[in-house]
C-alpha positions, 0 to 999 in steps of 0.5 A: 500500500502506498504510503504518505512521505514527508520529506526532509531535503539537504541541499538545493542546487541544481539536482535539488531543483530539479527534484522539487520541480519533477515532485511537483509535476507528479500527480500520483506520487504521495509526498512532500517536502516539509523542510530543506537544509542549505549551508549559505544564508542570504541567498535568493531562492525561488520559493518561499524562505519558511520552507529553509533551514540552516539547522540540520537538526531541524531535519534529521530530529523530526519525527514527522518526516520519514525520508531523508534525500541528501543532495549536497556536495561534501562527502564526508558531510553527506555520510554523517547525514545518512548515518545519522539518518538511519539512526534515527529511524529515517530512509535515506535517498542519495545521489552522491556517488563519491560518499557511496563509493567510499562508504557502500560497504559500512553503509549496507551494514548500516542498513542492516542494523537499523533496518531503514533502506539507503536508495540511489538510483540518481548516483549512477548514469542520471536517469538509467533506471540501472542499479534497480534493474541489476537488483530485480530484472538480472538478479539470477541471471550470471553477469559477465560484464558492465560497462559504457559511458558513466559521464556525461560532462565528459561525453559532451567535451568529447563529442565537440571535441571529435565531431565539432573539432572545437578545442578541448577548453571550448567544449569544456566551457561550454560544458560548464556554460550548460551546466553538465560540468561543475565549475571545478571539472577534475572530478570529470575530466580526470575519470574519478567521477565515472569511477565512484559509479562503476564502484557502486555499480560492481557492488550490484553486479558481481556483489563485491565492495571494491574501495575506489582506489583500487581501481585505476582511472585515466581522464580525458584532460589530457588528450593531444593533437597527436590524438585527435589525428590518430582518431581523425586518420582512422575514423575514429572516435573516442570516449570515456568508457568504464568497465568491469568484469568476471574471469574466473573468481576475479573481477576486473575493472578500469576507467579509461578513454578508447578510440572506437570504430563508427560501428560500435555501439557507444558511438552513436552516444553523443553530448550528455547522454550516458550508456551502460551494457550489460553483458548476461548468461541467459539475457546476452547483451542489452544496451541502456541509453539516457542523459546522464547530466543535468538537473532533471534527468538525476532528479527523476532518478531521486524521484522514482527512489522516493516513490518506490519508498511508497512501497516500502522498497530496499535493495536487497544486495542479492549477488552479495549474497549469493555464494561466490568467492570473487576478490578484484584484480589488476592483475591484467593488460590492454593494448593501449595508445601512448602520447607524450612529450618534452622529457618525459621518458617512454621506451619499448621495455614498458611494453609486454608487446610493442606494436609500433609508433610515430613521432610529429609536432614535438610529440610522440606516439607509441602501441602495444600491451601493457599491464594495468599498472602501468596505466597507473603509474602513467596517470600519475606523471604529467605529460603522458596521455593513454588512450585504449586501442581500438576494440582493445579488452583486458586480458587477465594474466594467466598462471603460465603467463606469469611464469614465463615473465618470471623467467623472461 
């Protein structure tokens, strides 16, 4: 049975717009709002100043409202709020990928021991209804991959980039001109954002808690004229794709920008749209396609949390409880594309296989297969760009192959 929510709100940016703009359009949905915290006083806000507080006790200790959405900005902040959220008896709806990142694993305990559910559609791929259906539609089914374009900020810089030949600084501006990238981008544009998301994502997929850290990430900042002429030369695109995946009892994973050819099926994903496939035993491979950026695509994924709390919905973590023995690797390669300049310093030894390479306006470029470390250390330096080969995989390490490197 439908239930009567009242809603405490924190946070009223452009996602928190953004929701009360879509609850107040939805006709059949039984919630509302009754108070919104924000941190700056003074400040000019379109309704009306008595729904605001500066207290966020005025929210989190009133026992008339039921769910909690956070939609704030600091994550340290934001995790005090949903702990003392579920301590307090109160359900929780959150769109903040980096705190659930960093905290999923504490945070379902949380949930376990205070029985309140923690919701958060709005986290992943704006309005792709993906981690509800990783939870209900695949829940027996034996995923093998998930994987596609998390960021929207960044797939519209590399859509005016590749396909407008406007500069790198344009298409961000206008980004940001848009609001799809924040006025700080680096979260985007250096793959940390996409991370935090294929983290939560990899929870409901293979019901493993990875820490962000574990998982390498390479952005987009960096690409060169040596790059865009290769795509160009090629016919190619580019775009940011994050990945993960099941071999044997280990999950892999990466975030890195790939050239990929016309016929592929994230290349006709363009500006702020985001994708994911999910590859599956029995369902094979499916493709989900929406906007990923703005403040109504997230809004809507925060309001169909808030409506499935109506009905008393929670995630029920099925994968992480069914019997599996999965650990996280990188213990892997992929063939990638290398730029660099200046005296940056990259021979043919850092390659297990050295395919080739060019050289041209003060830049280099070399190919081949490297370990997935090694795209680490490299993320690390400045001056080096890495850009994954066209239809390039990770190739986990086998036994044999260790052995032989050992004795190489």
């Amino acid at each position: 049975m439908k239930k009567n929510l009242k809603l405490g709100l924190f946070g009223f940016g452009c996602v928190g717009q953004g929701l009360y703009h879509v609850l107040h359009e939805t006709k059949g949905l039984k919630a509302e709002i009754k108070k919104i915290c924000v941190k700056t006083k003074n400040k000019e806000r379109p309704l009306d100043q008595s729904i605001f507080t500066f207290d966020k006790n005025e929210v989190l200790l009133d026992p008339e409202i039921d769910v909690v959405v956070e939609l704030i900005d600091d994550p340290a902040a934001a995790f005090e709020i949903v702990k003392t959220s579920l301590q307090n008896g109160k359900a929780v709806v959150t769109a903040n990928k980096r705190m659930l990142a960093e905290n999923l694993e504490e945070i379902y305990q949380l949930q376990q021991k205070y029985g309140k559910p923690v919701l958060y559609e709005g986290s992943v791929c704006g309005s792709i209804p993906i981690i509800r259906n990783l939870e209900e539609y695949y829940d027996n089914d034996l995923i093998k991959s998930v994987e596609g374009i998390f960021n929207g900020s960044t797939n519209y810089i590399l859509t005016k980039v590749i396909e407008e030949r406007k500069s790198y600084v344009d298409a961000l501006k206008q980004a940001q001109d848009l609001g799809f990238a924040e006025s700080d981008p680096s979260l985007d544009v250096k793959a940390f954002d996409p991370k935090f998301k294929l983290t939560i994502l990899i929870a409901h997929t293979f019901g493993v808690f990875v820490k962000p850290e574990n998982i390498i990430n390479f952005g987009i900042d960096r690409i060169s004229s040596v790059d865009l002429k290769y795509a160009k030369d090629h016919g190619l695109g580019i775009k940011l794709v994050a990945r993960a995946f099941k071999s044997g009892e280990k999950i892999y994973g990466l975030v890195a920008p790939q050239f990929i050819e016309s016929t592929h099926p994230l290349a006709s994903v363009r500006n702020e749209f985001n994708a994911v496939t999910v590859e599956g035993a029995f369902a094979e491979k499916q493709l989900f396609v929406g906007k990923g950026a703005g403040s109504y695509p997230t809004g809507s994924a925060v309001l169909s949390d808030i409506s499935a709390l109506t009905y008393d919905y929670r995630y029920e973590y099925k994968k992480l409880h069914q019997d599996n023995h999965l650990t996280f690797s990188n213990d892997a390669t992929a063939e990638v594309v290398v730029s660099f300049s200046g005296p940056v310093k990259i021979s043919i030894a850092d390659f297990e296989k050295f395919k080739g390479g060019f050289q041209g306006n003060g830049q280099q470029n070399m190919q081949g297969i490297v370990e997935l470390e090694k795209i680490r250390e490299w993320s690390q330096q400045d001056g080096i760009n890495v850009i994954l080969a066209p239809g390039a995989s990770i190739e986990p390490r086998t036994p044999v192959e260790k052995q032989a490197l050992a004795f190489a």
